[in-house]
TIVEXTI-546263 format. One record per residue (C-alpha): residue number from 0; x, y, z. Coordinates in steps of 0.001 Angstrom, whole numbers. Example, Ala and Ser with C-alpha at 12.3 -4.5 7.8 and 13.67 -1.06 7.14 Angstrom:
# residues 2
+-----+---------+---------+---------+
: pos :      xx :      yy :      zz :
+-----+---------+---------+---------+
:   0 :   12300 :   -4500 :    7800 :
:   1 :   13670 :   -1060 :    7140 :
+-----+---------+---------+---------+
This chain:
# residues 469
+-----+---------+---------+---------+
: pos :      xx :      yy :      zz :
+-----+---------+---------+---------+
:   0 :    6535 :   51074 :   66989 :
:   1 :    6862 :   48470 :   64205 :
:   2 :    7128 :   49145 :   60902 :
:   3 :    3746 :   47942 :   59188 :
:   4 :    3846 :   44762 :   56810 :
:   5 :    4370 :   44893 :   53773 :
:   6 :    1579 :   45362 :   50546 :
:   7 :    2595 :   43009 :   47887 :
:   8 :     894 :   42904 :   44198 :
:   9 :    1698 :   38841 :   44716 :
:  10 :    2058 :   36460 :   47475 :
:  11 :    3101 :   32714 :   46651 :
:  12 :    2883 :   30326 :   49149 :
:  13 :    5729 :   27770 :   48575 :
:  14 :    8810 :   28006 :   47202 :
:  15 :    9008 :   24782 :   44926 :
:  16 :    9269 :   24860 :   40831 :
:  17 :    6062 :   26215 :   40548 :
:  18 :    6736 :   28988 :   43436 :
:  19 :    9685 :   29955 :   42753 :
:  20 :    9144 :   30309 :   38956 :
:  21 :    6166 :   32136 :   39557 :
:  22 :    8504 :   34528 :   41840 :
:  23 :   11105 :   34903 :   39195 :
:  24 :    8191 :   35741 :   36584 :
:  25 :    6679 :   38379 :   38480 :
:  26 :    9645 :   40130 :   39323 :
:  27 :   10431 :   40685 :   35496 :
:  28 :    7678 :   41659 :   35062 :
:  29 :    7924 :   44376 :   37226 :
:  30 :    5528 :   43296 :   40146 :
:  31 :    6162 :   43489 :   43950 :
:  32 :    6136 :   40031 :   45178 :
:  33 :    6932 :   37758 :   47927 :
:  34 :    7567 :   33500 :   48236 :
:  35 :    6313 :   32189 :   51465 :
:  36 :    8743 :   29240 :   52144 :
:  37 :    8923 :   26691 :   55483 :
:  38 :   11570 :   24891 :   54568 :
:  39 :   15159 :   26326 :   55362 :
:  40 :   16302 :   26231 :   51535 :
:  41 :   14327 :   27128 :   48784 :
:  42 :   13577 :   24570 :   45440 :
:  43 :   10506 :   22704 :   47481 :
:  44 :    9979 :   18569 :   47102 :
:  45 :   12230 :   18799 :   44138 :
:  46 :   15269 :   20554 :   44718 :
:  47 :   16070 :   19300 :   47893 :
:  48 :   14569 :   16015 :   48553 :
:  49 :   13252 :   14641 :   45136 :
:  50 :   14124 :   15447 :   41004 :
:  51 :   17680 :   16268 :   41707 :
:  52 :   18829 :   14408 :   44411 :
:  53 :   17183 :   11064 :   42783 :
:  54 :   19335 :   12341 :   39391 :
:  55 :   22553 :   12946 :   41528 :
:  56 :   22155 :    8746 :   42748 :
:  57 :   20996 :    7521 :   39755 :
:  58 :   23925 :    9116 :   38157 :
:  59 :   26308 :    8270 :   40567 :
:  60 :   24818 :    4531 :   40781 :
:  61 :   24930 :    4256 :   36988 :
:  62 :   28274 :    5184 :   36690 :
:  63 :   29129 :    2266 :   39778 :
:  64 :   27632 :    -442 :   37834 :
:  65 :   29304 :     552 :   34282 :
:  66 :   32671 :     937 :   35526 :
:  67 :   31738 :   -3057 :   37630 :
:  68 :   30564 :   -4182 :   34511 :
:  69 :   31124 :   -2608 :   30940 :
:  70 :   34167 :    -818 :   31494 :
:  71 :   36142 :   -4141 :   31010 :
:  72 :   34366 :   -4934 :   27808 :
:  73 :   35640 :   -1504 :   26316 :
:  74 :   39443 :   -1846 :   27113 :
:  75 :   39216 :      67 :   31073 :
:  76 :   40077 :   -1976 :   33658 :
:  77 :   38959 :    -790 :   37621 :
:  78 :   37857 :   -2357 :   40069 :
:  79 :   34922 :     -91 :   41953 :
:  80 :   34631 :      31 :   45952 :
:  81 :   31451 :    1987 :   46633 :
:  82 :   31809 :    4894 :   48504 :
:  83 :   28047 :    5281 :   49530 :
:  84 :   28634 :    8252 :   52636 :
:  85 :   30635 :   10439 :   49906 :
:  86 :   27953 :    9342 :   46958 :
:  87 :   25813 :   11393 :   49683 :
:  88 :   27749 :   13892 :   50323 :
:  89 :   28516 :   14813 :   46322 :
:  90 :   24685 :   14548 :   45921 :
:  91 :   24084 :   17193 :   48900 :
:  92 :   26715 :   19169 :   47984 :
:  93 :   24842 :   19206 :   43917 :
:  94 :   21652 :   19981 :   45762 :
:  95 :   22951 :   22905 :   48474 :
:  96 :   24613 :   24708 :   45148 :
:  97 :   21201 :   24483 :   43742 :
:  98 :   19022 :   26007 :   46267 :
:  99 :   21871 :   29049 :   46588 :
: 100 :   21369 :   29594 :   43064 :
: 101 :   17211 :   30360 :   43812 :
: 102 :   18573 :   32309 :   46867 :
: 103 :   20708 :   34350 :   44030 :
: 104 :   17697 :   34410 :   41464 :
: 105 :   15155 :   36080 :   43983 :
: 106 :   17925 :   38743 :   45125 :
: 107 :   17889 :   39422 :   41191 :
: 108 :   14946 :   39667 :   40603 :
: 109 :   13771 :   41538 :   43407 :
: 110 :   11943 :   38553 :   45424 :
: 111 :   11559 :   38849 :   49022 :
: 112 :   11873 :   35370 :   50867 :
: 113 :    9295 :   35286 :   53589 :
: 114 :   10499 :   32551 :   55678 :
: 115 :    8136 :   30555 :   57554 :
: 116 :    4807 :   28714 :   56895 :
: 117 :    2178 :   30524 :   54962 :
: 118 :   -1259 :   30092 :   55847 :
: 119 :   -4326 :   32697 :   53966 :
: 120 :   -5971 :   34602 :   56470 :
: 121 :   -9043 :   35917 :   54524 :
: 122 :   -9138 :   37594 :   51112 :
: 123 :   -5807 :   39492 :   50449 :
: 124 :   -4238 :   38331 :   53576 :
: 125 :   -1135 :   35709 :   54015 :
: 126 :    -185 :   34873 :   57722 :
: 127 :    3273 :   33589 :   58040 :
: 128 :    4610 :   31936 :   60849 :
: 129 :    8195 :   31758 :   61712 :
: 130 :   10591 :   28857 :   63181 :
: 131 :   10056 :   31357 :   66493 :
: 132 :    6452 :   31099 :   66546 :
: 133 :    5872 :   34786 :   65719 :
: 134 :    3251 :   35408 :   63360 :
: 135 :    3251 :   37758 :   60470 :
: 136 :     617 :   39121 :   57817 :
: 137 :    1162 :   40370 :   54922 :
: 138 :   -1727 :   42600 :   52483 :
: 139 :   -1464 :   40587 :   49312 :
: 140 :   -3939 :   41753 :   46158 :
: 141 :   -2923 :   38425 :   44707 :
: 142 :   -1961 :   34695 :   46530 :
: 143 :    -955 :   31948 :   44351 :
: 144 :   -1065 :   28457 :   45882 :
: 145 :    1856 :   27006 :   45049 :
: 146 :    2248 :   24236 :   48455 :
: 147 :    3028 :   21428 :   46088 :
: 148 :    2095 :   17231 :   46804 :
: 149 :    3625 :   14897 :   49507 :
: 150 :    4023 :   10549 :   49430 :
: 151 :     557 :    9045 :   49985 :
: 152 :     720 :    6690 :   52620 :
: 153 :    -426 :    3207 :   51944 :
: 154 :   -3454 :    2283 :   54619 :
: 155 :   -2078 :    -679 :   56319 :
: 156 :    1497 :     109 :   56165 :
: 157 :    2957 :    2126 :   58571 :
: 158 :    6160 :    4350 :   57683 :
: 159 :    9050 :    3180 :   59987 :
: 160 :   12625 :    5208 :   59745 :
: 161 :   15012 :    3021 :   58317 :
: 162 :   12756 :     200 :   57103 :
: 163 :    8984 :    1208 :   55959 :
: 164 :    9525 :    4698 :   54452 :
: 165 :    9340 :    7256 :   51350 :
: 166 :   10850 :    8960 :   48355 :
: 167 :   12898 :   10833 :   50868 :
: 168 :   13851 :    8076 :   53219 :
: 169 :   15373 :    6267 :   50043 :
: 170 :   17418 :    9238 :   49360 :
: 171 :   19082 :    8791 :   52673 :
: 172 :   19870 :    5128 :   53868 :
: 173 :   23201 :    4947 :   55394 :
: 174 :   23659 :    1891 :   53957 :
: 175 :   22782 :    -930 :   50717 :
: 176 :   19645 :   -2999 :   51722 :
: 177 :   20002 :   -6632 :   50747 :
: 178 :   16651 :   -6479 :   49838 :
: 179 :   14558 :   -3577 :   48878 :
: 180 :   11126 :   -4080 :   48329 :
: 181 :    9004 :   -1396 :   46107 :
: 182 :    5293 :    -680 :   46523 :
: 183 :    4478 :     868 :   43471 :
: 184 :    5837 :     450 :   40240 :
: 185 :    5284 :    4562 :   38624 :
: 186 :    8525 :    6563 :   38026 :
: 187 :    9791 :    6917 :   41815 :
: 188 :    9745 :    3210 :   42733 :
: 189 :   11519 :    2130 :   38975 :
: 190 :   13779 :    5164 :   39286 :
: 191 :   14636 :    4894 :   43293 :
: 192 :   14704 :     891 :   43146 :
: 193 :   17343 :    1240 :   40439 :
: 194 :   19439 :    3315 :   41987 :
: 195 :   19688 :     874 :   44961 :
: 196 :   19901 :   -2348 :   42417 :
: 197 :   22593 :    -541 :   40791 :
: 198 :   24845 :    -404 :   44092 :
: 199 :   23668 :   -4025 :   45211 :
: 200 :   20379 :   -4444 :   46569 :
: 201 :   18178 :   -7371 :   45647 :
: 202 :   14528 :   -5405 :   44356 :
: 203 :   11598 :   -6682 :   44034 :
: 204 :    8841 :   -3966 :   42795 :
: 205 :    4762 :   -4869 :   43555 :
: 206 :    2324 :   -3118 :   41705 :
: 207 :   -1132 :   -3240 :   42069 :
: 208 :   -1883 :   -2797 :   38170 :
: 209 :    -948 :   -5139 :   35247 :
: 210 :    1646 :   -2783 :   33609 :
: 211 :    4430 :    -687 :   35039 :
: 212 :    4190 :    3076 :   34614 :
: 213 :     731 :    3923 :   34616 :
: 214 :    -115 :    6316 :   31513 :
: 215 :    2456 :    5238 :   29387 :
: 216 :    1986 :    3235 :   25946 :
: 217 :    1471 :    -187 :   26418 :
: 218 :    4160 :   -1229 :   24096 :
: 219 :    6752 :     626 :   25751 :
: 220 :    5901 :    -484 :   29028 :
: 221 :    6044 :   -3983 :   28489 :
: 222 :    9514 :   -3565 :   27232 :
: 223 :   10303 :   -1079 :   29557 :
: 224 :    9643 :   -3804 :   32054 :
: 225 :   11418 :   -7008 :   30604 :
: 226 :   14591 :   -4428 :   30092 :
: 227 :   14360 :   -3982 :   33768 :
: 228 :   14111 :   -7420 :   34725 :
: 229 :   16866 :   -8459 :   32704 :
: 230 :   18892 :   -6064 :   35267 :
: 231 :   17609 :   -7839 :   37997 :
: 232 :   14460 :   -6112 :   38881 :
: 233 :   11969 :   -8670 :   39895 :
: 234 :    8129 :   -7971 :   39660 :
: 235 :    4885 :   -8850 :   41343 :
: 236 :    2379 :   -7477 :   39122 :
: 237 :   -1133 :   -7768 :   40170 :
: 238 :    -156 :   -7766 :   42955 :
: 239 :   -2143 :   -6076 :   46299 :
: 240 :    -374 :   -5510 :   49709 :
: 241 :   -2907 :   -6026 :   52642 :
: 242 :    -499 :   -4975 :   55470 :
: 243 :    3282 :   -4828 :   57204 :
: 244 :    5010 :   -5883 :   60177 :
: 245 :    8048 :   -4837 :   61583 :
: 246 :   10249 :   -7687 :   62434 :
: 247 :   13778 :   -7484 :   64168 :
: 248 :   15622 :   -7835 :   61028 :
: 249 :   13409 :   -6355 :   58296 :
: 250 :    9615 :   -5656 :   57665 :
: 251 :    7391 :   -8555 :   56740 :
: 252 :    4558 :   -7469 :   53866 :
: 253 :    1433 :   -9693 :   53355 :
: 254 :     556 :   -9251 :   49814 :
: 255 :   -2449 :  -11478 :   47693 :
: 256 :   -3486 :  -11379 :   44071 :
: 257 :   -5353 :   -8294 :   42881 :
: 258 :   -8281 :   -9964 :   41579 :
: 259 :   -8339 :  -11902 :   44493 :
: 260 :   -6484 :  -15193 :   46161 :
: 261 :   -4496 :  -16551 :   48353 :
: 262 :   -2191 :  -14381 :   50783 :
: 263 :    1421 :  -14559 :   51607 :
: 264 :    4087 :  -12983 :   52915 :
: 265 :    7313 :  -11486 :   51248 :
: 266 :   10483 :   -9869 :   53463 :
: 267 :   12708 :   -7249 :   52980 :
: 268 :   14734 :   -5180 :   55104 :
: 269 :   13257 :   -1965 :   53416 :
: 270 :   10325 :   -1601 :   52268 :
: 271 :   10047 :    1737 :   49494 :
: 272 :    6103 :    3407 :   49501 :
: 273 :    6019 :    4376 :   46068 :
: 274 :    2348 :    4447 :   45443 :
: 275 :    1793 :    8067 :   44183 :
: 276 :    1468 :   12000 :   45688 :
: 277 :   -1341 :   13917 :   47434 :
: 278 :   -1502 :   17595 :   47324 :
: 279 :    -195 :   19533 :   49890 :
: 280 :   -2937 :   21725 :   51680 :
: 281 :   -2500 :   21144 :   55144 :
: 282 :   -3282 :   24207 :   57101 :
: 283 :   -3146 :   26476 :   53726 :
: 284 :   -6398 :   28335 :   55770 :
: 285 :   -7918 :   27681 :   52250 :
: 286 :  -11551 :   27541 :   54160 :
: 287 :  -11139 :   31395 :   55279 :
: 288 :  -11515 :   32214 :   51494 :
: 289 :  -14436 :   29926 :   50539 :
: 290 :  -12125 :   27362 :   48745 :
: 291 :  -12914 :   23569 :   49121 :
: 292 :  -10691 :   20736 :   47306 :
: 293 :  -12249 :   18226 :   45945 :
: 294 :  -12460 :   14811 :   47097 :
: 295 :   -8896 :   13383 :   45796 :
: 296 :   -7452 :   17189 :   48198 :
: 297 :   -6757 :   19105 :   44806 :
: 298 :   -7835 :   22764 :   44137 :
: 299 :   -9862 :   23576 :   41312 :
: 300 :   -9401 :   26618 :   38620 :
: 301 :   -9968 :   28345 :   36075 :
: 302 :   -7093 :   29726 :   33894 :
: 303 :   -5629 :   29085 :   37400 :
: 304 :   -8154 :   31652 :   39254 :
: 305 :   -9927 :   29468 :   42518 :
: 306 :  -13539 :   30128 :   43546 :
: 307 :  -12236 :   32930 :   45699 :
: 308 :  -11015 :   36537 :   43920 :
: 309 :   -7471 :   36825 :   43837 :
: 310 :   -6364 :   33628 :   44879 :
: 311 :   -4389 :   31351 :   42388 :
: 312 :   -3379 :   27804 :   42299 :
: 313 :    -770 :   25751 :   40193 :
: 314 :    1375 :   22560 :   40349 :
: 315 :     735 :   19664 :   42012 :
: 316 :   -2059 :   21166 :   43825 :
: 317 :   -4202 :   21565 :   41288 :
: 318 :   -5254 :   19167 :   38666 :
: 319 :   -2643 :   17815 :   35195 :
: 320 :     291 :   15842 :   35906 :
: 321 :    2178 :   16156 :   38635 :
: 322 :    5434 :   17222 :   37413 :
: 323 :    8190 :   20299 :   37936 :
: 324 :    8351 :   21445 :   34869 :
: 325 :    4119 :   21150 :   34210 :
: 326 :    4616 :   23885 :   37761 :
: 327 :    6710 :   25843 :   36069 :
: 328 :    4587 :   26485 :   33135 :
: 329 :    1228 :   26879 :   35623 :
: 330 :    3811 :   29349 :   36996 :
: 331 :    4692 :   31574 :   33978 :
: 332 :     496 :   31058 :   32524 :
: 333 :    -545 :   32405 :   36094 :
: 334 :    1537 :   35263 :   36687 :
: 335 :    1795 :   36543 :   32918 :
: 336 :   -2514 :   36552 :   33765 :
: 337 :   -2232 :   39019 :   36774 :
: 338 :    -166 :   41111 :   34674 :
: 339 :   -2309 :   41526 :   32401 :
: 340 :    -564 :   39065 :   29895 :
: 341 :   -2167 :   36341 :   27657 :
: 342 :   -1753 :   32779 :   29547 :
: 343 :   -1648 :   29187 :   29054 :
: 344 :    -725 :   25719 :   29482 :
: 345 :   -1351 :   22746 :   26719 :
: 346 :    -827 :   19757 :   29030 :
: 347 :   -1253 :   17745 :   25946 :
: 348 :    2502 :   18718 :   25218 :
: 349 :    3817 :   17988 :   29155 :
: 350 :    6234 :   15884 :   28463 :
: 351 :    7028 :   12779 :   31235 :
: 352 :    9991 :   10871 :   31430 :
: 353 :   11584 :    8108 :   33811 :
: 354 :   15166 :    8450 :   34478 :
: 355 :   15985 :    4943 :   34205 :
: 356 :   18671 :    3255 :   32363 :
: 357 :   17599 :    2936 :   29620 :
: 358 :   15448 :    6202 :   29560 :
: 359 :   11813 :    5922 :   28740 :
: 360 :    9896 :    9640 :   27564 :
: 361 :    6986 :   10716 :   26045 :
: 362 :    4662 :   13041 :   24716 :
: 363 :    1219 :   13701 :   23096 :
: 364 :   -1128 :   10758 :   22981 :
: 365 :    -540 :    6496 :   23697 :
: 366 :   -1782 :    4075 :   21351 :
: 367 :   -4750 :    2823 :   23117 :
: 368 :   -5627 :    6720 :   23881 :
: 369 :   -6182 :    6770 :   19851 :
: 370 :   -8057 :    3744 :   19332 :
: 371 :  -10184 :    4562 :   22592 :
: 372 :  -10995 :    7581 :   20890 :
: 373 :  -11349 :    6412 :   17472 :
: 374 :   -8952 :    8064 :   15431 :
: 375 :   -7093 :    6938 :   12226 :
: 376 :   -2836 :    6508 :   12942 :
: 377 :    -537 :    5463 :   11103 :
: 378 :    2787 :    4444 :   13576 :
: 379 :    6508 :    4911 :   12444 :
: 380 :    9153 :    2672 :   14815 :
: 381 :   12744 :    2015 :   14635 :
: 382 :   15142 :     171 :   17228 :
: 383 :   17947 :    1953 :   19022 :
: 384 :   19719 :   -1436 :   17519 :
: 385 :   19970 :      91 :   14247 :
: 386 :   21606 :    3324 :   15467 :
: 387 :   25255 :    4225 :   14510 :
: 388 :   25542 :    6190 :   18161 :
: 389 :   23711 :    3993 :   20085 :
: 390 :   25286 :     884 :   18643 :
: 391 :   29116 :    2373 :   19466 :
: 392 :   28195 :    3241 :   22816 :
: 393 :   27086 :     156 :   23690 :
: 394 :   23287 :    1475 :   24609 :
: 395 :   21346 :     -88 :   21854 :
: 396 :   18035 :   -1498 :   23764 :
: 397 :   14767 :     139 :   23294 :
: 398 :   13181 :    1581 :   20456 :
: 399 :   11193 :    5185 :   19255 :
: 400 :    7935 :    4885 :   18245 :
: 401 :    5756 :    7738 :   16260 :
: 402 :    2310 :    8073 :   16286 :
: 403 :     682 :   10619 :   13143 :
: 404 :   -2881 :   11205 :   12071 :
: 405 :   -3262 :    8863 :    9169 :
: 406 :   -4832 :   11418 :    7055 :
: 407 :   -3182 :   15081 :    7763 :
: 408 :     -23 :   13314 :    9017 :
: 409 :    -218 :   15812 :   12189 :
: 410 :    2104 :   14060 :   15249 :
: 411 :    -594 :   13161 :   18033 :
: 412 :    2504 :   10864 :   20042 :
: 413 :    6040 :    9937 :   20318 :
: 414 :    7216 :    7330 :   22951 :
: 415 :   10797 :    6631 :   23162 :
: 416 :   12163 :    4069 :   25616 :
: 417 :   16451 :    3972 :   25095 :
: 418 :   19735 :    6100 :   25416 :
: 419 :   18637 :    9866 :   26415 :
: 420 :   15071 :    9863 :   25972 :
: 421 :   14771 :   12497 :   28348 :
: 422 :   16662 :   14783 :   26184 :
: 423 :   15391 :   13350 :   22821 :
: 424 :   11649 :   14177 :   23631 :
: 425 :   11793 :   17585 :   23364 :
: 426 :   12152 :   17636 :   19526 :
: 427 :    8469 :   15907 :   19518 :
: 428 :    7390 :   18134 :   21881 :
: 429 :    8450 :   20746 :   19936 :
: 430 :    7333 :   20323 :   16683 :
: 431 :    3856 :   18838 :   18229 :
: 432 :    3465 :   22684 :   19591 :
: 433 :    3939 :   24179 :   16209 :
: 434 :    1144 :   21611 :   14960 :
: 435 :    3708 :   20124 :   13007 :
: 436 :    3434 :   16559 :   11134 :
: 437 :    6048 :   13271 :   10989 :
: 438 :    7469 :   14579 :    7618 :
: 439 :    8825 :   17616 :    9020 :
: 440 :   10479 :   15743 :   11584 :
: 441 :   11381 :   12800 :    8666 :
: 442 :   12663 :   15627 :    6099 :
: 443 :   15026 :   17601 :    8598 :
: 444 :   18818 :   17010 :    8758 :
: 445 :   19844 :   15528 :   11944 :
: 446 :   23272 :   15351 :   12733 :
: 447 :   25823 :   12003 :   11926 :
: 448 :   25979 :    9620 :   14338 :
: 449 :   23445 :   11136 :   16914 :
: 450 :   20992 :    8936 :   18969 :
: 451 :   18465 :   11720 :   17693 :
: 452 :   18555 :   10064 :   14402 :
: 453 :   16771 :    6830 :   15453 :
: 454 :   13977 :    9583 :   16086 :
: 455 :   13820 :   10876 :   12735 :
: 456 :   13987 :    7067 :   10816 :
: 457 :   11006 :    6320 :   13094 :
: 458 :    9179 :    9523 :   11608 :
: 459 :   10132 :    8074 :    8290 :
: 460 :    8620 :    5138 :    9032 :
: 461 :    5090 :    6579 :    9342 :
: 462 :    5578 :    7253 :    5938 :
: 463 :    7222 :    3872 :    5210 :
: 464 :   10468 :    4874 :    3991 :
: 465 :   12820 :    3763 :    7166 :
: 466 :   15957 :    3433 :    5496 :
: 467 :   18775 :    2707 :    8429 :
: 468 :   16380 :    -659 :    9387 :
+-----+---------+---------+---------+
């Protein structure tokens, strides 16, 4: 006779950042848990097919173009031949060593890998079904949604291996389109169509909106985008696409004004949907609880409790940005909650960032979020121009900009678009969570010649007293 499942005090279903966080928390902290997981490694969307394998190419591709192009201008003379089946091949290998290391994490920490898809079956029960087609369930006192987002489809254009396709087909072509085009000009298109402009496609991005990057400060988007053009990015902004047809030697797209006008018809020979994610709840059995997402397909909460007892949801399933790190704090919040713990998320300090060359990050509140809301700023900017490091290293576009309340000098925003912004926004996000002001970031000692200094002068200059510009 078979041994009985299992009891766990936590089920998660998916084994992204948000699932496999939550998985790592809840061992710690000493509960009996389990991560439901289909696919055959664990790390979800952005392990294996999206964060890291994009950053392993856009490396790779921006080391390509500097040794083509700068490396002469510096005294190093090469002469690059792209290698593009062993670029894949080093980004594979990056991403295999990755999802060993959660394999290693849950053996740690005491996390049994149910492998299969996870389904709820009622309250407290998880059904998971195997690559065999055996079923399994499990008694669960707590289940955590944790399935994640996939590419929305555009209506109109079908996805087509090799020439209509996704964020995951454009990790993956065998070879260098001569011309890519991008629907959708938010952080996968930019970031995906520069890794493919870098090793010699011809890109031309359309995006339905007026501005590229939706959310970000105006300012920093409109230089964000002539910095990209002046790589060779063109742009269509404004710019809606009504349909696509496959044609022997590429995909045809019939695109016409946003506000209305005339059509036309572009080509390309691959055609990138970049137009956004939809959460993930396909068959999650989320009706046999009593849970219904709303009409966009997310999954409400409360302090990350559903409608239904015991059931949890964070990540891109639920509502706040859709980003692996914002996961892994829904993770930590939610689990530290069934144990009793205090939890919580401020998704006013969720840092984004694009991972484009330059960089653009940042956190806290836009310009025209302040004026729509009617509160006194004062702004402090300075140019990566006017930066020792940045200057030597040949990575002087861009700029920081800092946003304070003009009366308690609190930080509300910093938006950085140069050299590292990734890495430089964490000092705003930082001293935004200990309510701090611009002074404190103006009066503390950064380090000689850093690119983190152009962040401090740009504090200073709430204040007016920018003294490297």
């Amino acid at each position: 006779m078979a041994d009985a499942p299992q009891t766990y005090d936590v089920v998660i279903i998916g084994g992204g950042p948000g699932g496999y966080n939550a998985a790592i928390r809840a061992g710690q902290l000493g509960l009996k848990v389990a991560c439901v997981e289909m696919r055959s490694t664990l790390g979800g969307t952005c392990l294996n097919v999206g964060c890291m394998p994009s950053k392993a190419l856009l490396h790779a591709s921006e080391l390509y173009e500097a040794a083509g192009k700068d490396f002469a201008g510096i005294g190093i003379e090469v002469k690059p031949k792209l290698n593009l089946p062993q670029m894949h091949k080093a980004k594979d290998d990056s991403v295999e060593a990755l999802t060993k290391g959660i394999e290693f994490l849950f053996k740690k920490n005491k996390v049994d890998w149910l492998k299969g898809r996870g389904r709820i079956a009622g309250q407290g029960k998880v059904e998971v079904e195997a690559a065999d087609g055996s079923k399994t369930t499990y008694d669960a006192k707590n289940i955590i949604i944790a399935t994640g987002s996939e590419p929305t489809p555009l209506p109109g254009v079908a996805f087509e291996e090799g020439k209509v396709i996704d964020s995951t087909g454009a990790l993956f072509l065998p070879k260098v389109p001569k011309h890519m085009i991008v629907i959708g000009a938010g952080v996968i298109g930019l970031e995906l169509g520069s890794v493919w402009r870098r090793l010699g496609a011809e890109v031309t991005v359309v995006e339905y909106l007026d501005k590229v990057g939706a959310g970000m400060d105006a300012e920093v988007a409109t230089a964000f985008q002539r910095g990209l053009a002046k790589q060779g990015m063109t742009f269509r902004m404004g710019t809606k696409v009504t349909g696509a047809k496959s044609v022997k030697d590429g995909v045809e797209l019939t695109v016409e004004p946003a506000a209305g006008g005339a059509a036309e018809t572009i080509k390309g020979d691959v055609v990138l949907v970049a137009i956004g994610r939809r959460p993930y709840t396909e068959g999650l059995g989320l009706e046999t609880v009593g849970v219904t997402p709303d009409q966009r397909g997310f999954v409400g909460h409360d302090h990350f409790k559903t409608s239904a007892p015991g059931v949890w949801v964070i990540g891109d399933v639920t509502h706040g940005p859709m980003l692996a790190h914002k996961a892994e704090e829904d993770a930590v919040a939610a689990v530290e909650l069934i144990a009793g713990k205090p939890g919580h998320v401020d998704y006013d300090l969720v840092p984004s960032v694009i991972y484009t060359t330059p960089e653009v990050a940042w956190v806290g509140k836009t310009e025209e979020q302040l004026k729509a809301a009617g509160v006194a700023y004062k702004k402090g900017k300075f140019p990566f121009a006017a930066n020792s490091r940045a200057k030597i290293n040949h990575e002087s576009d861009g700029f920081v900009k800092v946003l304070a309340d003009a009366t308690t000098d609190k930080l509300l925003g910093v938006h950085i678009y140069g050299p590292q912004a990734g890495e430089l926004i964490s000092e705003a996000s930082m001293t935004m969570a200990f309510g701090g002001s611009s002074e404190d970031i103006a009066r503390t000692c950064h380090p000689h010649p850093t690119r983190s200094e152009a962040v401090r002068q740009a504090a200073m200059g709430v204040d007016g007293w920018t003294m490297q510009a």
